[in-house]
N, C-alpha and C positions, 0 to 999 in steps of 0.2 A: 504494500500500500504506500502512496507516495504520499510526504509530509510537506505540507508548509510551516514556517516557521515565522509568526506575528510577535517581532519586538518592541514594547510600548517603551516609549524613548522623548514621550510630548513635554513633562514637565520641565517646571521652568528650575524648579528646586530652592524657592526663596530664601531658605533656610543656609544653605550655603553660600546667601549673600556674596553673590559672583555674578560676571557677566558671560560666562561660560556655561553653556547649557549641561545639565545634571548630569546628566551621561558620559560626559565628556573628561567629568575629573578623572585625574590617574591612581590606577592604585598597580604599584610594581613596575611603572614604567609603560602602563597602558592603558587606556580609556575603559572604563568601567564597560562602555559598551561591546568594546574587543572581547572582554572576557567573557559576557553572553556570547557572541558569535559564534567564540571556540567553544562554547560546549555544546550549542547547538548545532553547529556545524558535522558532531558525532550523528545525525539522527541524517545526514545528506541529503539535507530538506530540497527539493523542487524550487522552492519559492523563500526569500529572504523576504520579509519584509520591515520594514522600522518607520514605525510612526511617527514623527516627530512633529515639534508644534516651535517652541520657545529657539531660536537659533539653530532652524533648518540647515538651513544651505552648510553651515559647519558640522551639526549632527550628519548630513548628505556627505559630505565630501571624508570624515571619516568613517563610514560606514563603507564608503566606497573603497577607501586605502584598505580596507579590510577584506575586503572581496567585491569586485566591480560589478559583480552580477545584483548585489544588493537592489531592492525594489524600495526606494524610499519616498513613503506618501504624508503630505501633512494633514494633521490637524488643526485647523486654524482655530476652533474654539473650542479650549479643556472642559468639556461634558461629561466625562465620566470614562469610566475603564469601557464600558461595554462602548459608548459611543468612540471611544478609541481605535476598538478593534472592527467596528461596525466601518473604518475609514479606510480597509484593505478589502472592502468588497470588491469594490471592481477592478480589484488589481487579482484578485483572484476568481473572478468571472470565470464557469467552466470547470474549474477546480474539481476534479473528484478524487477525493482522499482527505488524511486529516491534516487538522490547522492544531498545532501547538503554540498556546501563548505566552510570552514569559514577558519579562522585564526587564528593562537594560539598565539598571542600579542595584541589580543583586548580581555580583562578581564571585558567589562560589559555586551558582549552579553547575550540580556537578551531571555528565553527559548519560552517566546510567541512569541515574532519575529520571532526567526525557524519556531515555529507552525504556526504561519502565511502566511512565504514562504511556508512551502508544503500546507498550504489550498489551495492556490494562484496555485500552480503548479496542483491544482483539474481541473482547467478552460484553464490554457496556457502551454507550452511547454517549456518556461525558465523562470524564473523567477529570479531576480536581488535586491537586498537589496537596497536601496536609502536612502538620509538623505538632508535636505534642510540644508544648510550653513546660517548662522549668518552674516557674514560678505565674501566678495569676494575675495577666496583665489586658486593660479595660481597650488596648490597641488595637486585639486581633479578632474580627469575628469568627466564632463558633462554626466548627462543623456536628451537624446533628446527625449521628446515624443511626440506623436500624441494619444492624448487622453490618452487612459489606456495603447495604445499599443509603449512599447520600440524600436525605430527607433535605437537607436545605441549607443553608451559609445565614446565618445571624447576625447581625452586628450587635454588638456587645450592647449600644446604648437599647437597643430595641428586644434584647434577649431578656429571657425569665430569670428570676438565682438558679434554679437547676442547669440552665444552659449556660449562664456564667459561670459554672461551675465545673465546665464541659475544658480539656487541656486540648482537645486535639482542634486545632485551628485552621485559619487558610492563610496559604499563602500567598494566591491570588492567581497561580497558573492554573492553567486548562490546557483540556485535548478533548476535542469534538469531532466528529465529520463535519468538511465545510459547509454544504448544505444546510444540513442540521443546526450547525451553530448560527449562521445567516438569517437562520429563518426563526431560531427563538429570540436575538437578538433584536429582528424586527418589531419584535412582542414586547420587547422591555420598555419601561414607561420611566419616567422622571419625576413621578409623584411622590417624590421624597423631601426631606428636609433642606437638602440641598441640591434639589430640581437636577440633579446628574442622572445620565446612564448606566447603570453599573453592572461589569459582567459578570457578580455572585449572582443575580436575579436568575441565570440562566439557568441554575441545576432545579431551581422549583419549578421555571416552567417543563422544564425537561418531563420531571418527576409528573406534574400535570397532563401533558401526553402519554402517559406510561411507556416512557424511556426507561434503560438500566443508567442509574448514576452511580457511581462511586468515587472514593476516594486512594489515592497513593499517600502511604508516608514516606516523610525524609528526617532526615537531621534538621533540626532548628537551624545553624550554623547555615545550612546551602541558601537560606531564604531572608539571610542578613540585608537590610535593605540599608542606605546612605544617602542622610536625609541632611548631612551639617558636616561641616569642618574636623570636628568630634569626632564624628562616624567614620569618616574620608581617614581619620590617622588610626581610629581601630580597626577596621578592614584591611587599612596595608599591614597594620602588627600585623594579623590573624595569616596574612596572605604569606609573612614571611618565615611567619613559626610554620608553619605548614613545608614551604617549600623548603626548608633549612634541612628538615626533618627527613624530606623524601630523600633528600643530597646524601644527608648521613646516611641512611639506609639502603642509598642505592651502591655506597663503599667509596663515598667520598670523603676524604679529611677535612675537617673545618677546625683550628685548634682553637678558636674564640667564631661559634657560630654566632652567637646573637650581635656579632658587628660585623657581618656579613649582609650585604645587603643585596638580593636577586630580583629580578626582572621577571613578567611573567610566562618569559620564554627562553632562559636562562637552563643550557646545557653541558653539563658537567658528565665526564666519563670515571669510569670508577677508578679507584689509587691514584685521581688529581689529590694534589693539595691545596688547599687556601687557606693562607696566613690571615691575623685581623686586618680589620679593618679595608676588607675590598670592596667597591662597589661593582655590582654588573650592571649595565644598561641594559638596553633591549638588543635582540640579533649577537648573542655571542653563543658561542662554541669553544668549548675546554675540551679538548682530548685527554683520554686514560694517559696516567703517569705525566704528566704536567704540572708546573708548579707556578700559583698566583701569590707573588708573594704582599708582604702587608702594605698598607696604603696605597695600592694600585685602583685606577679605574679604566673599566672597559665599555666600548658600545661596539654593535657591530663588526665584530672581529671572530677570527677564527684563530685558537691558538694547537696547535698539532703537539702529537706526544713525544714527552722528555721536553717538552721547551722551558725555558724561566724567564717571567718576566716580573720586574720589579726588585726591588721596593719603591714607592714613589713613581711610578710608571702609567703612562697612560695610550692606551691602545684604543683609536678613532675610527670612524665605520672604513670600510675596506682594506683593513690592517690584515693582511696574510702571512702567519709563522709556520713554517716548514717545523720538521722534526728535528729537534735539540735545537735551536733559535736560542740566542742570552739575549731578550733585551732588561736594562740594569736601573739604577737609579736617576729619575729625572730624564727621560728619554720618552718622548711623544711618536708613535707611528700613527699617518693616517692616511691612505689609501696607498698602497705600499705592499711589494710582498717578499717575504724576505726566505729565501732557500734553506735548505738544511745546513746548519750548523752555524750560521752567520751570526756574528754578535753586533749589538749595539751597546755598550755598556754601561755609558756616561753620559746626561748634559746633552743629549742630542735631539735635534729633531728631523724627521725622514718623511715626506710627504712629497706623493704620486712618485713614488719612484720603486725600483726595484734593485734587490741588492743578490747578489748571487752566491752559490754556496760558497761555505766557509771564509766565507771574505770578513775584515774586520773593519768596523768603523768608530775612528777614536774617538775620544771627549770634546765633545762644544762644535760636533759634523752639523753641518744644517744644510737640506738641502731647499735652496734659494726659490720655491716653484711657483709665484706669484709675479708677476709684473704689473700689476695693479689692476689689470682687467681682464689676464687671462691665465692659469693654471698651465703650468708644463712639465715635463716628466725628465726625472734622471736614471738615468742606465748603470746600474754597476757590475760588474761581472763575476766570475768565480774568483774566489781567492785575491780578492784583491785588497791592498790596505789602505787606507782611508787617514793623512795621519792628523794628529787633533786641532782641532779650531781650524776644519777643512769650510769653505764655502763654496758650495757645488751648484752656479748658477746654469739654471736648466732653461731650455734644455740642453741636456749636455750627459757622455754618456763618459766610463771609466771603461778602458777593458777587463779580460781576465790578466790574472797577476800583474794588474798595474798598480802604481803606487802614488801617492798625493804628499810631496811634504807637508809638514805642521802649519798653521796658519796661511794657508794658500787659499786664491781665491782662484776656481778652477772655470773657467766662460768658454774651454773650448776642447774640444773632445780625446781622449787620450787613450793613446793605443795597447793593444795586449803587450802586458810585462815591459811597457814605459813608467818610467818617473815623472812626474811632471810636477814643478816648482813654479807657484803666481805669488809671490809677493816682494817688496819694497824691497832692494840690498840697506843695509843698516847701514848705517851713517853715524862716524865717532867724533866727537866735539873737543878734544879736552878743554879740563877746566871749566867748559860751559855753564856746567850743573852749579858750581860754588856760586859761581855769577852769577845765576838765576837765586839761586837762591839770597844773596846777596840785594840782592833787587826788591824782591819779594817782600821781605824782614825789614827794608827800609818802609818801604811802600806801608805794611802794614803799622809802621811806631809813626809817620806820617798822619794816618787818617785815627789812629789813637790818640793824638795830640791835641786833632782838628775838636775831637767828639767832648 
């Protein structure tokens, strides 16, 4: 049976007092709404679609950096959850199969749940997410049931004490046939307190048809919603104990986990290590037997196995490490890929260029690759040494076994197992220096006299 999949993504989120649409905040280095996508993404829905209302065009355009096939419809006026999803009608006209609706400010939903709900929608006609409560809180309305079968969704202010009394909750998602849901949707009225839509109404009309309703439970935890700044910094804890924890287990070292900081697409292979205090961005790769040492940051990078990099080190998106790679303290790579065994050690920085095996490049190398309007690339070859306080104005390529004296400024290309030497011959003064300094010392008892 083929799934659609209806992401409500309309609110404005006043609460987080931002001009950034709710969705959109990060937790791990990624839009709350990514994290829906990827877990929806497990049920390889037909149809994506994301409602948005409050800051479309940017909800749109990251939905789309997410997956382009994305279907994204607005809401123009916040009516309610049902009239929400009542706004992917005619985007899914024709539709035969089911529609899962979730939310795009719950970042733990996890993908076997979905699978779950449409198992679940194998046997009944609606189907409903549920979570039993910890403690009794006046937030969540009630699920009422009779056995397996869903009598109906409560709201707490409108519930009896026996029904407030009730732990197993909603957490607001569904699974229907499209049809089906379309059409009790059409039914739903706005005679309520607050004149909205809302798509809990669906399981009593259901139930009034004599539909099969029921409900799925999950963990309280997958239906964590983030509704404030508050929320936004406990959600990324919970996201980080969480993934710290799978790192360890999967036979990762972390010798100070909790100042490790992951991304939520942050891959580590087993017997890496990481030392404190590393951050990962988003888009990195740690190969098995690798070593991230302390104060290091990464995005976008690939680090291959046996390589080290750091301490103080930072690897920028297109940074490519061959096997056994050193890069050291204070050393920036960023679009750049550097072969097996090549070291950067020191002080350096290497960007758009390529450095070839086992080549060295010494303390305070920079390669030059901006001219203020356009990016250019340096060539380096195998085995080559690089020697320190090189300036490597690109483009410009080194061969193999070529060599750069110390403080050279290198603007023109240098051949296999040449030297090549760019800077100033030294110039000696005698005596100069006393006389300068002589000069100086007056100058300054001078303006100390003046003052």
């Amino acid at each position: 049976m083929s799934v659609a999949l209806i992401i409500l993504a309309a609110g404005k989120g006043t609460r987080m007092k931002s001009d950034l649409p709710k969705v959109l905040h990060p937790i791990a280095g990624a839009p709350m709404l990514h994290h829906t996508l990827r877990a929806g993404s497990a049920l390889e829905p037909a149809h994506t679609i994301v409602v948005a209302g409050h800051g479309s065009d940017q909800v749109r355009a990251s939905a789309m950096d997410f997956d382009p096939s994305v279907h994204v419809v607005l809401q123009e006026e916040q009516l309610g959850t049902g009239h929400a999803v009542d706004q992917a009608r005619a985007a899914l006209e024709g539709f035969e199969g089911d529609v899962v609706v979730v939310f795009g400010d719950t970042p733990f939903l996890q993908p076997d749940t979905l699978t779950r709900m449409v198992e679940a929608r194998r046997t009944h006609d609606v189907v409903v997410l549920g979570f039993d409560i910890a403690e009794l809180q006046p937030r969540y309305g009630r699920l009422v049931m009779d056995g397996d079968r869903l009598v109906k969704i409560v709201e707490y202010k409108d519930a009896t004490e026996d029904e407030r009394a009730i732990r197993f909750t909603n957490s607001g998602l569904m699974a229907c046939d499209a049809k089906v849901l379309f059409e009790l949707l059409s039914e739903v009225t706005n005679n309520n307190a607050s004149g909205e839509y809302y798509l809990t109404a669906v399981p009593e009309l259901a139930n009034a048809r004599g539909l099969k309703v029921t409900a799925v439970k999950c963990d309280e935890a997958e239906t964590l919603g983030v509704d404030s700044r508050s929320d936004l910094a406990d959600a990324d804890a919970i996201f980080q104990t969480r993934a710290r924890a799978q790192l360890l287990d999967s036979g990762v070292t972390m010798m100070a986990p909790d100042t490790v900081y992951l991304s939520f697409d942050t891959v580590v292979g087993r017997d890496a290590l990481i030392e404190p205090n590393v951050v990962f961005g988003p888009d990195v790769t740690v190969e098995s037997g690798a070593t991230i040492r302390a104060f290091s940051h990464l995005e976008g990078c690939h680090v291959s196995r046996g390589a080290i990099v750091g301490p103080y080190a930072r690897l920028r998106p297109g940074a490519e490490l061959a096997e056994d790679v050193r890069i050291g303290n204070f050393v920036e790579v960023k679009n750049a890929t550097l072969a097996t065994g090549a070291k950067v050690n020191h002080l350096s920085y290497i960007g758009d260029a390529s450095v070839g095996e086992a080549s060295n490049i010494g303390a305070g190398t920079i390669t030059c690759n901006y001219d203020g309007v356009m990016k250019h690339r340096t060539e380096i070859g195998a085995r080559a040494f690089i020697g320190s306080n090189t300036m490597l104005v690109a483009p410009v390529s080194v061969g193999d076994e070529a060599m750069t004296g110390s403080g050279s400024v290198i603007t023109s290309d240098v051949e296999d197992g040449a030297l090549a030497i760019a800077r100033a011959p030294q110039v000696e003064k005698p005596g100069m220096a006393r006389k300068l300094f002589e000069m100086l010392r007056a100058k300054k008892a001078r303006q100390s006299r003046g003052s």
